[in-house]
PLY file of the C-alpha trace (Angstrom):
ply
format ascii 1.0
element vertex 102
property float x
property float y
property float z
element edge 101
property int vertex1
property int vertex2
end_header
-15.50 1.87 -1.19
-17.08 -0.78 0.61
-19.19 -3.48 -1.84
-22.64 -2.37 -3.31
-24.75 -2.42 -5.72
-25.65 0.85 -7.91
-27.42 2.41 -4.80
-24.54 3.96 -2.52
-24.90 2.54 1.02
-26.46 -0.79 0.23
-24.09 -3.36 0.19
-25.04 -6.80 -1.63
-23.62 -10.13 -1.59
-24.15 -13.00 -4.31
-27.15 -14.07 -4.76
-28.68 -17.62 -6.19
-25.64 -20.11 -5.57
-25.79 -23.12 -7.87
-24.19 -26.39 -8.56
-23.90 -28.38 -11.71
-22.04 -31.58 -11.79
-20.17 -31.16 -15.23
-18.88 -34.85 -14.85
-18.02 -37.55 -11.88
-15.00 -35.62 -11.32
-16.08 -31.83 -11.49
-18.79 -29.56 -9.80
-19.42 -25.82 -11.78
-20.20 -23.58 -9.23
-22.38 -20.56 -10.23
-24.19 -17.29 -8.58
-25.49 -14.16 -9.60
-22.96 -10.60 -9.63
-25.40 -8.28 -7.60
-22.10 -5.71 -7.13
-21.32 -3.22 -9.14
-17.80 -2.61 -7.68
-16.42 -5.57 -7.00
-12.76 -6.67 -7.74
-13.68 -10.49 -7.71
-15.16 -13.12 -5.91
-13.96 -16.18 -3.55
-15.32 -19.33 -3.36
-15.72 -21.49 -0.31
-16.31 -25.23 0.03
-17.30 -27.48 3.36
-17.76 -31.31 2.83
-20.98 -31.24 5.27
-21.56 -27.59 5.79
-19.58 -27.24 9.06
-15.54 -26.12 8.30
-15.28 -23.89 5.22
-11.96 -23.65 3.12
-11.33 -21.03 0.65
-10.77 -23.10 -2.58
-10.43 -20.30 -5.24
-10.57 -16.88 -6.44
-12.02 -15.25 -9.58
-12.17 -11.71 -10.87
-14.62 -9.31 -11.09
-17.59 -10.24 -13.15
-16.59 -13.70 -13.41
-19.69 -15.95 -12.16
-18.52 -19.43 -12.05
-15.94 -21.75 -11.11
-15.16 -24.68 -11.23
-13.82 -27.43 -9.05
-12.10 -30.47 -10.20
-11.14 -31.61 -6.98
-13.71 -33.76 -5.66
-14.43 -37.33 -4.56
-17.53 -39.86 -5.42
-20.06 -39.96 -2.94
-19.05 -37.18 -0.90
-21.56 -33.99 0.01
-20.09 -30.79 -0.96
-21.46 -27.34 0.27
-19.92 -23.65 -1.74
-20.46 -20.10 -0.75
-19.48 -17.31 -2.03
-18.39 -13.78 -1.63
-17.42 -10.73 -3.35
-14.65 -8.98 -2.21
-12.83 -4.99 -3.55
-10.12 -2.59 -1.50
-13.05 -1.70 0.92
-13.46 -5.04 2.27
-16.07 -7.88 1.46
-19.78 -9.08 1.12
-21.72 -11.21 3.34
-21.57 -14.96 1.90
-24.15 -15.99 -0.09
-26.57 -18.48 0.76
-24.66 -22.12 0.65
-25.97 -24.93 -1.31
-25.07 -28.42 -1.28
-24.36 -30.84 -3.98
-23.78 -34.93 -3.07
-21.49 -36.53 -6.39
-22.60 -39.89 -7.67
-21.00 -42.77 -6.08
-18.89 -45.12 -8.30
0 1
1 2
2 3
3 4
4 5
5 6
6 7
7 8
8 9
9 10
10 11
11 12
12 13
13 14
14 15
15 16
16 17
17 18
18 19
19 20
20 21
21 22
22 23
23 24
24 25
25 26
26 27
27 28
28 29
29 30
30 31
31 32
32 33
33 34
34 35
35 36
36 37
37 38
38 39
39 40
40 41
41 42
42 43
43 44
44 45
45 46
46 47
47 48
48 49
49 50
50 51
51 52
52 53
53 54
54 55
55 56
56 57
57 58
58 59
59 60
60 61
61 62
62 63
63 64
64 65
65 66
66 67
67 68
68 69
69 70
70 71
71 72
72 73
73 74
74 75
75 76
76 77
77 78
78 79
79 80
80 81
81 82
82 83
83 84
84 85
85 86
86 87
87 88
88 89
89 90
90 91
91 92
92 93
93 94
94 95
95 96
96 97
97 98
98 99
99 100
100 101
């Protein structure tokens, strides 16, 4: 069954992406589960916005991650997407974080 929420037919994808810089060395990535059926999420990061790479998975009803692989001064953009057997959600909308420099 394809992702959706509790209507049949309407498919969602996260909403409300956020960012939290935990410390200098560590962004928490949030959104909102607006699936019922989903069997996780992935997460997507793009130092400008422009080539995405797929940094990490979670499982259903998980709504964070985080990533403790970043660099000072450096823009970092996530989306993210639920995925089950039926295939996946559109992204979510991306949002951007810039990390202190040092």
């Amino acid at each position: 069954t394809p992702i959706s929420d509790q209507q049949p037919g309407n498919y969602r994808n996260p909403m409300k992406t956020l960012i939290s810089l935990l410390m200098l060395t560590a962004f928490l990535v949030h959104w909102s589960d607006n699936s019922v059926n989903e069997q996780g999420f992935t997460i997507e990061r793009s130092a400008g916005g422009r080539l995405w790479a797929r940094i990490g998975q979670v499982p259903e009803n998980i709504v964070n991650f985080r990533d403790g692989n970043i660099l000072p001064g450096t823009r970092y953009c996530y989306r993210v997407r639920a995925f089950n057997a039926g295939g996946v959600s559109r992204y979510s909308r991306s949002t951007c974080k810039k990390t202190a420099a040092l």
